[in-house]
N, C-alpha and C positions, 0 to 999 in steps of 0.2 A: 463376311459372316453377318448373318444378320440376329440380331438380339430380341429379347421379350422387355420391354422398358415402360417405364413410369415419366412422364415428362414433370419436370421438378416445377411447371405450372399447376398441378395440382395441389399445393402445400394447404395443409387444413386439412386433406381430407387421406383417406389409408392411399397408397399409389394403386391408379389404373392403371395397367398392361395394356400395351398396344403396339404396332409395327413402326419403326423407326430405321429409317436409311439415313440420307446424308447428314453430314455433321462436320464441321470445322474442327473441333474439339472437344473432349468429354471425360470426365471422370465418373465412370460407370461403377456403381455401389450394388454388391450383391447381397440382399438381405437374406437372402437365404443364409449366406456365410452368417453374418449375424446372430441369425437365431441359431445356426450350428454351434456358434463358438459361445454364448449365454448355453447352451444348454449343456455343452461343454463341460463348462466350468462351474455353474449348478449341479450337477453331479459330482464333481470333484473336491467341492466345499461343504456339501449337504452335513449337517442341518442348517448351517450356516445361512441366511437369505445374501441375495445378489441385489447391490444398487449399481445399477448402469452407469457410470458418469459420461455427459453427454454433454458438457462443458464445449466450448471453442466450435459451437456448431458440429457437435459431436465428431472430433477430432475430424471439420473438414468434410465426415461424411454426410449432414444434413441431421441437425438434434431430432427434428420430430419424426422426422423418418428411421433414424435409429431406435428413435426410444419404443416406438411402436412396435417394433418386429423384435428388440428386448423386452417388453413386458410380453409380448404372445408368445414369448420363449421359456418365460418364468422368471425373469427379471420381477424385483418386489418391492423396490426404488428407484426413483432416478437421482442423481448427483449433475449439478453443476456447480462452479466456480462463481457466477453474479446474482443476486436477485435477480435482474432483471433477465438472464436466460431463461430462468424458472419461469416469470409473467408471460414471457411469450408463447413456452409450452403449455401453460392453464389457457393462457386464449386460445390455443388449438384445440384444446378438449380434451387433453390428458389431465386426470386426476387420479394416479398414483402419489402416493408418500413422496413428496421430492426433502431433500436438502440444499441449499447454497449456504457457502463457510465462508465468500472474501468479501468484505465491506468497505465501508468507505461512509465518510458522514454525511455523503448522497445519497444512498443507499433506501431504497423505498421502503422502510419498515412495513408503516402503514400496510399500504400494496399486499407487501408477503403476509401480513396475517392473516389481512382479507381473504386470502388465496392458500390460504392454508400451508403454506411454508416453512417447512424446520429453518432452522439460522444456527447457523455456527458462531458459536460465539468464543475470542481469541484474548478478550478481556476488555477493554472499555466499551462495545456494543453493546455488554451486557446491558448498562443503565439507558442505551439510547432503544433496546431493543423494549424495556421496559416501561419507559415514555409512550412510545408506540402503542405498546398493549394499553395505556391506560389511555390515550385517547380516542382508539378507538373500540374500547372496552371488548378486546380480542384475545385473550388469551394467547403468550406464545407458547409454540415447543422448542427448547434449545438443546443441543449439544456442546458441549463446552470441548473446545479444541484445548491438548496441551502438545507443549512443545517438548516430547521426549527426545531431542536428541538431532532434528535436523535444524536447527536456528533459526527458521522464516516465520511464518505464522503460528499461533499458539501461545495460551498461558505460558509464562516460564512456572518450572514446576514450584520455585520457592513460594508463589504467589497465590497458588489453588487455595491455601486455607482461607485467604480474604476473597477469592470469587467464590468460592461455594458459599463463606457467611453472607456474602451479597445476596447471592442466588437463594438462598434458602429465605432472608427474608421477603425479596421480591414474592419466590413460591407460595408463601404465606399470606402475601397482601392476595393474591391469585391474579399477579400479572403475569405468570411462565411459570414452565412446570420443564423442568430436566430431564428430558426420556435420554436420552444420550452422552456418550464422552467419547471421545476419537482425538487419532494423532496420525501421524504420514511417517512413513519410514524410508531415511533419508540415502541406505548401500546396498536393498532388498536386489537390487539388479545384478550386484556382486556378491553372492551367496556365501562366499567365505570369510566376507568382512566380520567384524567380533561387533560393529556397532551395532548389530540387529541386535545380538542379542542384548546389547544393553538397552536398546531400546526397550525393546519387551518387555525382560524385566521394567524397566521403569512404568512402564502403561498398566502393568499388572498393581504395582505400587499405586498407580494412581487411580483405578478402578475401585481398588480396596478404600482410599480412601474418600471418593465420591458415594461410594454405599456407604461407610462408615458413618458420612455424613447426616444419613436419611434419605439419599434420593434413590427413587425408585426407576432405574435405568429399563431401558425398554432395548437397547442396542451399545453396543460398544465396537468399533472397529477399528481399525490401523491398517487392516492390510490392501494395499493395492496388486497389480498385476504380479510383478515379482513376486512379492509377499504371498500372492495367494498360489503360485506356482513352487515356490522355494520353500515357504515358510506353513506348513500345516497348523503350527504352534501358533498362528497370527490369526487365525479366520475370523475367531470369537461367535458372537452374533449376525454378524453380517460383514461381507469386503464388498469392495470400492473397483468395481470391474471399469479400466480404461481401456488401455491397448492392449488385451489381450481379447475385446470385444471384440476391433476389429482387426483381427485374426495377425498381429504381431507378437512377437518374441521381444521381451524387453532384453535376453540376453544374447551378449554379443558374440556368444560360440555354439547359440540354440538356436534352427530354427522353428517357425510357428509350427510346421509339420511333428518336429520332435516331441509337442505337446497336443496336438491334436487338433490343432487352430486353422484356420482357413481364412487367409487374406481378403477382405473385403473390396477394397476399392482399384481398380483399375484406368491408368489414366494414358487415353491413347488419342491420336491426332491422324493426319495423312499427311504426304509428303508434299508439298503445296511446289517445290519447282526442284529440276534435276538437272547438271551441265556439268561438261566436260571442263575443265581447267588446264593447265602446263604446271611445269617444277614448277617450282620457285612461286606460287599464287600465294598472299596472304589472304587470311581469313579471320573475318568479321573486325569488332574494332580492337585497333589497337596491332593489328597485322601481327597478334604474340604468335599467331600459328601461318607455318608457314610447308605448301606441299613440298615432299623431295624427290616427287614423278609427277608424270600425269596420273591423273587421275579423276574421280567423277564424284560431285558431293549433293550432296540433297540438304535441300530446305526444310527443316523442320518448324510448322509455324508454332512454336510453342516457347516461351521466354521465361525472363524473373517477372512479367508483368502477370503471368500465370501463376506464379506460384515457384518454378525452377531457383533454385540457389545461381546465383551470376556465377561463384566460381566452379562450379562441379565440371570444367571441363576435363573432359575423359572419360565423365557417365556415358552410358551403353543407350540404344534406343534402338528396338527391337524391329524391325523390316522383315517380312517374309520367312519370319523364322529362322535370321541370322542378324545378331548385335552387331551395330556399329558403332564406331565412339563419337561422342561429339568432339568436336576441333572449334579451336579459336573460345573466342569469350562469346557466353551465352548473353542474347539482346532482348530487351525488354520486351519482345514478342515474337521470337524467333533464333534456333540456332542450328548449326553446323554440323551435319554429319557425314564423316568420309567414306564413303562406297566404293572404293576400289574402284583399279584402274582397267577393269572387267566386267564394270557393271552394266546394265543395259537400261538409259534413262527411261526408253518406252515400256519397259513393264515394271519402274519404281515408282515414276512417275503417277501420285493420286494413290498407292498402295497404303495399309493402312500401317501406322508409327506407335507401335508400344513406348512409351515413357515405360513404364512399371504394372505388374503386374500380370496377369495372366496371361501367356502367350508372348512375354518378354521376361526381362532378369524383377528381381527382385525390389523392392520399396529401398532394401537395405543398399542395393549397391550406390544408387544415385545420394545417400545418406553418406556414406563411405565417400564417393566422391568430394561432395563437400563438407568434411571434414564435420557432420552433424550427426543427430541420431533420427530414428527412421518417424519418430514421434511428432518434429518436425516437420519434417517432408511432405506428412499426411493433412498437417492443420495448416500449412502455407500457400497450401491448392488454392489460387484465388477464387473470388463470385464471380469470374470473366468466363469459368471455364462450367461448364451447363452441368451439373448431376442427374442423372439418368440412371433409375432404378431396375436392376436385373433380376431376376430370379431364376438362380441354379442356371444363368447362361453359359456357365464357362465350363459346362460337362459334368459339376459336381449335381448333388442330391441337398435336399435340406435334411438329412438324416445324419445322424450319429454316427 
């Protein structure tokens, strides 16, 4: 098959399309999907706005290359997890709205202001993010994270009235100005849990009291992918669009189909050797797998040094349009699949190996296998394995 591809030597600039044959390995990203699935869920939340979060190298599929084909889709933020993610997409030439919430007292204030960066602020950034503003006489925008109810980052709630008096006198010296308040919702993936809605409740309680205050909010959000699928009651001003940008199901009895989502990334290889074997052959290290016929297995060069969980033996990998399982323990660049004792090495032989996706099983199953969620799977894909940008190659539409 051959593809319409962006070679990921391009980065800085939109992907050029061009003809691509051979390849060792690839995790092929269709932004078409992309802008299907933002457009998606921008209808579904409207008037609500969408921020992309495009964190972890946009879940594995390339941040700036995401975020590009999510704001031409009507994305109206982007979201990462570091400063320093944000600086590398301003030096690409994105300047939409971004946010970054995780810090550290490394943490390039400076940089972000320069560059126009919200910050999430979780409680003691507040004064370093205020230092910042005042040396480099930049004004911040903050969001003040609170922790309703999942225990990791976040104000604790007993504590907002001493950050808002903070923040109010900082806003007054005019070192930062509070457009924002946001929280993360910690069972939105298990819809019948009751902690959602205490959470809510509680963000609502604490919205009321951030305006009470005097601040004039510009956004307030909590919901992420679940949340914005399960939870209508969470949208607010704007959600926090992660995996369900690229076209996953955070739920584990939904798939993306049942919502209208369309998998983005596809990660396929070729069969790099094929042989015959006897009973009794062990396989890979550790001989845990051991044949109980003859039989014929193929080389799959693809490992945990790509991104593969070591233990997911038993995940599927997709051959001519029949799943084979992997056998033995997956090798840091390579692993094991049994072909039957019928197979014909001369025509598997160089064929092309779905890992996941389009024209194989699922992100979810190799997830399943190793005992992970598919959220994983997608951000573990190493930098060894090339991203190659498609458009609508896999028979879909960039349509609705």
């Amino acid at each position: 098959m051959n593809f319409e591809v962006a070679d990921e030597s391009s980065a800085g600039q939109p992907p050029v399309l061009g003809h691509q044959d051979g390849f060792e390995r690839r995790a092929e990203i269709d932004l078409s999907a992309i802008r299907h699935n933002v457009r998606r869920i921008a209808e579904l939340v409207a008037p609500a706005a969408v921020l992309a979060v495009v964190k972890a190298d946009g879940y594995g599929h390339g941040a700036e290359q995401v975020a590009r084909a999510a704001l031409s889709a009507g994305a109206r933020w982007l979201g990462t997890a570091h400063v320093t993610e944000a600086l590398a997409l301003r030096q690409r030439g994105l300047t939409a709205p971004m946010l970054a919430w995780l810090h550290t007292a490394d943490t390039p204030f400076d940089e972000a202001l320069a560059n126009d960066i919200d910050l999430g602020v979780s409680g003691w950034e507040l004064d370093a993010i205020a230092q910042a503003a005042q040396r480099t006489q930049t004004p911040a925008r903050v969001h003040l994270k609170v922790d309703t109810g999942l225990g990791r980052n976040g104000i604790p709630v007993e504590l907002l009235p001493e950050i808002l008096r903070r923040a109010e006198e900082y806003q007054d010296a005019g070192l930062l100005r509070v457009v924002g308040v946001f929280s993360h919702l910690a069972v939105a993936d298990e819809p019948e849990r009751e902690e959602t809605d205490r959470q809510l409740e509680c963000f609502d309680d604490v919205i009321a009291q951030v305006e009470a205050a005097g601040f004039d909010l510009e956004v307030r959000h909590i919901a992420n992918t679940p949340g914005i699928l399960s939870r209508p009651d969470s949208h607010h001003d704007l959600v926090r669009l992660g995996l369900g940008m690229y076209g996953l199901s955070p739920f584990a009895d939904e798939s993306p189909e049942h919502y209208g989502l369309r998998p983005a990334m596809r990660l396929v290889t070729k069969v790099a050797n094929v042989k015959r074997v006897p009973a009794g052959q062990g396989v890979s290290y550790g001989l845990r797998y051991v044949t109980e016929r003859p039989t014929v297995l193929g080389l799959i060069p693809v490992g945990y040094g790509d991104g593969l969980p070591r233990v997911a033996t038993g995940a599927p990998v997709s051959i001519n349009g029949r799943s084979y399982p992997v056998r033995g323990t997956i090798a840091m660049d390579q692993c094991v699949v049994d072909l039957g004792p019928d197979a014909d090495p001369q025509k598997l032989l160089g064929a092309e190996a779905v890992i996941f996706g389009s024209g194989g099983q699922p992100v979810t199953t190799w997830a399943e296998a190793a005992g992970t969620i598919n959220y994983e799977m997608i951000t573990r894909i190493s930098p060894r394995v090339p991203r190659h940008y498609v458009e609508g190659s896999w028979g879909a539409t960039d349509g609705n």
